[in-house]
C-alpha positions in Angstrom: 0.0 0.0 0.0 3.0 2.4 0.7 4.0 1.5 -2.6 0.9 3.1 -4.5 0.4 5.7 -2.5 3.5 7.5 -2.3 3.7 8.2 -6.2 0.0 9.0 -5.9 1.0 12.3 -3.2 3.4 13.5 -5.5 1.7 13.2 -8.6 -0.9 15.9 -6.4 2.0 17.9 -5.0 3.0 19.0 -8.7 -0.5 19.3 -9.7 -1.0 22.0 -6.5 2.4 23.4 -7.4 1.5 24.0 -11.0 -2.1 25.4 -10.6 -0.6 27.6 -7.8 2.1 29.0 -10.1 -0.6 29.9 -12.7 -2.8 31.4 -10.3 0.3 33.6 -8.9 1.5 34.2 -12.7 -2.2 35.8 -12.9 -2.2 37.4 -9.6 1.2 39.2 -10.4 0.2 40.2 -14.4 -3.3 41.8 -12.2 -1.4 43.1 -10.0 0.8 44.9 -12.5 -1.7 46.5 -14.4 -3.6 47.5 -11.6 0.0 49.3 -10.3 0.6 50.9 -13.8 -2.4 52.2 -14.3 -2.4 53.7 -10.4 1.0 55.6 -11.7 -0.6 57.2 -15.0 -3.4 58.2 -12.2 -0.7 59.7 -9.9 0.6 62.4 -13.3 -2.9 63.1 -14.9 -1.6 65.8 -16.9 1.8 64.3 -18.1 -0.2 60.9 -18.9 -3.0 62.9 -20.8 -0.2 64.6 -22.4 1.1 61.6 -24.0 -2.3 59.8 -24.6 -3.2 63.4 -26.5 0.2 62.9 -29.1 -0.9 59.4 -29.6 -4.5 60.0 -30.5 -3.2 62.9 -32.9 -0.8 60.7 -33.9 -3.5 58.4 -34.9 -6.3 60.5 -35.9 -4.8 61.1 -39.8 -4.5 58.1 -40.9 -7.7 56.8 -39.4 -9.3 59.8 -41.2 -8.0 59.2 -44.5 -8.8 56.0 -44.1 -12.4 56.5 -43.5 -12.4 59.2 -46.4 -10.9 56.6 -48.9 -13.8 53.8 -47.4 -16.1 56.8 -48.6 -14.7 57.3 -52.0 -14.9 53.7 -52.4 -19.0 53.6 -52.0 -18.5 56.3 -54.5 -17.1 54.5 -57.1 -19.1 51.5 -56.6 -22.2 53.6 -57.3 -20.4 55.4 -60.2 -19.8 52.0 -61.4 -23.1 50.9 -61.0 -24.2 54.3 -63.0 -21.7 53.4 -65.7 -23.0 53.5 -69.6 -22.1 53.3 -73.8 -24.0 55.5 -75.7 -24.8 53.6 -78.8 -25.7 56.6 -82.0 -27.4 54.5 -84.6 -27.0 55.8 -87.9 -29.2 58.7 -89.6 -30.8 56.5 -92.0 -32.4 53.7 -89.5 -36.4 54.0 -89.1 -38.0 54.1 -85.8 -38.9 49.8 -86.4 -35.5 49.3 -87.3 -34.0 51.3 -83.9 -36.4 49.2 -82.3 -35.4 46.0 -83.7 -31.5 47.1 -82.8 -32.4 48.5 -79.5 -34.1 44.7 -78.4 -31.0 42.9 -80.3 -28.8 44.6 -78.2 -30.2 43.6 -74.6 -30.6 40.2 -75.7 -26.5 40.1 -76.0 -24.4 38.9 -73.3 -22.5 41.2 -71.2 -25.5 43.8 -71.5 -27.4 44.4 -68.2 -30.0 47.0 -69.4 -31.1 49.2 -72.5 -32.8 52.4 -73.2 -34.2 53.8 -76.8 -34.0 57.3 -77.2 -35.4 58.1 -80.2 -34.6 61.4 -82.0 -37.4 63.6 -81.2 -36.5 62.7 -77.7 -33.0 63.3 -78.2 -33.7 67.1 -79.5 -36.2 67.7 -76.6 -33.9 66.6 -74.3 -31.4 68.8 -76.4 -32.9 71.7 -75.5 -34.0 71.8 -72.4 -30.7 71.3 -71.3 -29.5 74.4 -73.1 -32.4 76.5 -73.1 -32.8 77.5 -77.4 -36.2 76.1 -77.7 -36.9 78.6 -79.8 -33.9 78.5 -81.8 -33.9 74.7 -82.5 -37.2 74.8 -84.0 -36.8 76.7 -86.8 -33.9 74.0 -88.3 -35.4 72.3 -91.1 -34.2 68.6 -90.0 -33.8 67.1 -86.9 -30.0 66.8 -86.8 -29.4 64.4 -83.9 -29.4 60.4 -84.5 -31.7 57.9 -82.8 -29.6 56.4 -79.6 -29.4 53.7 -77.3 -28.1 53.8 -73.7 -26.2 50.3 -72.8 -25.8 49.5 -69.0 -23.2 46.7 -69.2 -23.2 43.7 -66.7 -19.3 44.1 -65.9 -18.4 47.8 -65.4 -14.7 47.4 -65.0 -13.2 50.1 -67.9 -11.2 46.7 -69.6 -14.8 44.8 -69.5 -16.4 48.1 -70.8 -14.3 48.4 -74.1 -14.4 44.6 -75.1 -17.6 45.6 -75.3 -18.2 48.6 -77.0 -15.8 47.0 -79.5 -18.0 44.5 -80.1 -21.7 46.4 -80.6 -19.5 48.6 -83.0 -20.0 45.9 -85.3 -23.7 45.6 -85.3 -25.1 46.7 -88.2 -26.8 50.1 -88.1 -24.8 51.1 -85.5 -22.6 54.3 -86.4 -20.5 55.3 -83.6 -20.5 53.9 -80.2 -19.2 56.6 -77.4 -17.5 55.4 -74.0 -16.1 58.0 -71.4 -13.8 56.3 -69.1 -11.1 58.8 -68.8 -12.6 60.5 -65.1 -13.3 56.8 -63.6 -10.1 55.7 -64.9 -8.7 59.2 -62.9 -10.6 58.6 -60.2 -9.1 55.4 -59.3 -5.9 56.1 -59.7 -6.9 59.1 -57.6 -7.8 55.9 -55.6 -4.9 53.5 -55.3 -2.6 56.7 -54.8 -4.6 58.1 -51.4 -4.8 54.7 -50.5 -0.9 54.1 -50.6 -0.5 57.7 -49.1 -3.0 56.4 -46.2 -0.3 52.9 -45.8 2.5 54.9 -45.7 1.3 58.1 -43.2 -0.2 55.2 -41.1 3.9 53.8 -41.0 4.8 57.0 -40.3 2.9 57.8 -37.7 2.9 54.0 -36.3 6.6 54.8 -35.6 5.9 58.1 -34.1 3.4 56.4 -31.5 6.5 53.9 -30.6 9.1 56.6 -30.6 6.4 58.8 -28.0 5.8 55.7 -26.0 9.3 54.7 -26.0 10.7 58.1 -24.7 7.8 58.1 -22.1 8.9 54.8 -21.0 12.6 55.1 -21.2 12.0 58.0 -18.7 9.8 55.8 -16.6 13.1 53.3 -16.2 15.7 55.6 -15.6 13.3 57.0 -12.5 13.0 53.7 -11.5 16.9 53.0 -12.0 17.8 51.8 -8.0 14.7 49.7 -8.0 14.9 47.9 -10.6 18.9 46.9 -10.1 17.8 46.1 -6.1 15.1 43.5 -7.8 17.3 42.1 -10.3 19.9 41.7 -7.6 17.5 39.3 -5.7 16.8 37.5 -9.0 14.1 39.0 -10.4 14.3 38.0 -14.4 14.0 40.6 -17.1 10.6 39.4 -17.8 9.6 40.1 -14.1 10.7 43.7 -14.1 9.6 44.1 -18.0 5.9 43.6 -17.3 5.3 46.8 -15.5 6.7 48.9 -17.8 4.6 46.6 -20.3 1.3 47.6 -19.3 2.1 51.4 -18.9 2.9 51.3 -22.7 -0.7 49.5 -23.2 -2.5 52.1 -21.4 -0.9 54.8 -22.9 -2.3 53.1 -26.4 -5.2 51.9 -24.9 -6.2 55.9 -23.7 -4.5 57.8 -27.0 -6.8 55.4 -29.1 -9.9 56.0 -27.2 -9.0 59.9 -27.6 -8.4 59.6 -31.4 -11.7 57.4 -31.5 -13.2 60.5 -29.8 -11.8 63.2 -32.1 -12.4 61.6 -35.2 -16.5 61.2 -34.2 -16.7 64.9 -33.2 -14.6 65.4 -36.5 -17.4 63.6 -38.5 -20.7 65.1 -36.3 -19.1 68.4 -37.2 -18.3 68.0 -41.0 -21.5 66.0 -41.6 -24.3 68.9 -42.1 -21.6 70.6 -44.5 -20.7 67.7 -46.2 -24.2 66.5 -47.1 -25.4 69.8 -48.2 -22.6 69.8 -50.5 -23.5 66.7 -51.9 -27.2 67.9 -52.0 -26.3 71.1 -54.3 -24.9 67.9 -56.6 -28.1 65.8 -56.6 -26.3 63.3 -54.5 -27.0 61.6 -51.2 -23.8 61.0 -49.2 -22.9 61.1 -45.6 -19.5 60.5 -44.4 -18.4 56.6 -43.0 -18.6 56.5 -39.4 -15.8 54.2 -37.4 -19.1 51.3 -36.3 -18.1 48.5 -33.9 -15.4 47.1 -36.3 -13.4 50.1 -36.8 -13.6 51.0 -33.1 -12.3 47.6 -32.1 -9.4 47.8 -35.3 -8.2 51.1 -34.1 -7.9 50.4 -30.1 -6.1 47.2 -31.1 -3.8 48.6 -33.0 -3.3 52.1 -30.7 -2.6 49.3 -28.0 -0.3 47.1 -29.7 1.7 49.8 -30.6 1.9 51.3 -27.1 3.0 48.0 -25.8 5.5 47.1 -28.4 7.2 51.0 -27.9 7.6 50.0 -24.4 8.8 46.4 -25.1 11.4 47.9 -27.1 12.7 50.8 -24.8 12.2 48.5 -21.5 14.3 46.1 -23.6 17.5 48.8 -24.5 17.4 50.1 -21.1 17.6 46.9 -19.3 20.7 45.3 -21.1 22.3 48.6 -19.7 21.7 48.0 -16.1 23.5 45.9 -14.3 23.2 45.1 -10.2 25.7 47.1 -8.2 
């Protein structure tokens, strides 16, 4: 019996010993945090001071990042508003536009078409330039029947394959396609987006250099301390964690303040904004943050406030040695 029980008592000891060093490995990490975020308490204006350059370090590139999300629901309703403008020639009879206008929506690729014939064309004419009086006295109507073609694919590439191809229909005497401002538009596109990626590096390493100067004075204070621990044994990791958490916080509070500033930013430019896109005949209203965006940006203000501190904790500490 002495036998099988003796293996079974130790097998329990480690179990207790383990679960005790997790629990103490907890304890210590609360304890830590709880202690770091009493010392931001005890300098409210030097930690708001550094939370403040975060959040403006952050609020750009969020910004621009929101303004380029905008443009993108832009261009995905320009897209969606994109069209050829099929002239038929002079000669074709209203049955025969007809016939042409119903041959071309029953071709692949083509989403949607419109007959304009043209008497409609020459009312539409002028009432969009005002000489009613002026166009009626021409002998001849001038202006061609027209179709309007809404294409299934709207990327510019998909756009001209086609065009190419209902330039061979016959009765068909010009085919017109204006890409030249979408095509501007997203290159406008790509470039404010790689102007976002690379501010958002920028100012990503202005955050760690802030929260790495803000820590490297934290260690220096705490100089005699931290060589008294290390002389005892304390491990790098042990007299790290501290430090650790003051860098989260600092992320942690400059991303709530940027998270602040960029929804007063978008309460206050809204009214403006949409009355400008009113006096367009447009409907837009500027991309709030949501749940998503919130939770992307205080990740990543808090990562980067940790990993400024890992890296100036970690400099400063190969320096000290115990006395």
């Amino acid at each position: 019996m002495s036998r099988d029980s003796a293996p079974t008592r130790g097998a329990r000891t480690q179990r207790a010993t383990t679960g005790s060093r997790w629990r103490a490995w907890l304890r210590h990490h609360r304890a830590m945090a709880l202690d770091s975020a009493r010392r931001l308490l005890r300098h409210p204006l030097g930690s708001l001071l550094t939370m403040l350059a975060i959040a403006i370090a952050l609020v750009l590139p969020a910004g621009l990042w929101l303004a380029l999300d905008g443009a993108r629901l832009l261009d995905a309703e320009l897209d969606e508003s994109a069209s050829l403008t099929v002239y038929l020639a002079p000669q074709v009879e209203a049955a025969e536009a007809t016939r042409i206008e119903q041959a071309l929506a029953a071709r692949p690729g083509v989403a949607e078409t419109r007959l304009i014939t043209a008497a409609e064309g020459m009312a539409e004419f002028q009432q969009a330039l005002g000489l009613e009086d002026a166009l009626t006295r021409l002998p001849d109507n001038p202006l061609p029947a027209s179709v309007v073609v809404h294409p299934v694919a709207t990327a510019p590439a998909a756009v001209r394959d086609l065009a190419e191809s209902l330039e061979e229909v016959v009765g068909i005497e010009e085919v017109r396609l204006d890409l030249a401002w979408l095509e501007r538009l997203r290159h406008l596109a790509e470039l404010g987006r790689r102007v976002t990626l690379g501010l958002a590096v920028l100012f990503g390493l202005g955050v760690l250099l802030v929260v790495g100067n803000t820590i490297r004075l934290a260690v220096e204070n705490r100089r005699q301390e931290i060589e008294v621990v290390t002389l005892i044994g304390a491990t790098h990791p042990f007299v790290r964690r501290p430090f650790l958490y003051s860098g989260a916080w600092f992320g942690l509070g400059g991303g709530l303040l940027a998270w602040g500033l960029l929804t007063l930013g978008s309460d206050w430019l809204a009214t403006p904004v949409s009355a400008l896109a009113a006096s367009y005949g447009a409907s837009y209203s500027l991309p709030r943050l949501g749940v998503s965006g919130s939770a992307i940006l205080l990740a990543c203000s808090t990562l980067l406030g940790w990993l400024g501190a890992w890296i100036a904790v970690n400099r400063h500490l190969a320096q000290i040695r115990p006395r």
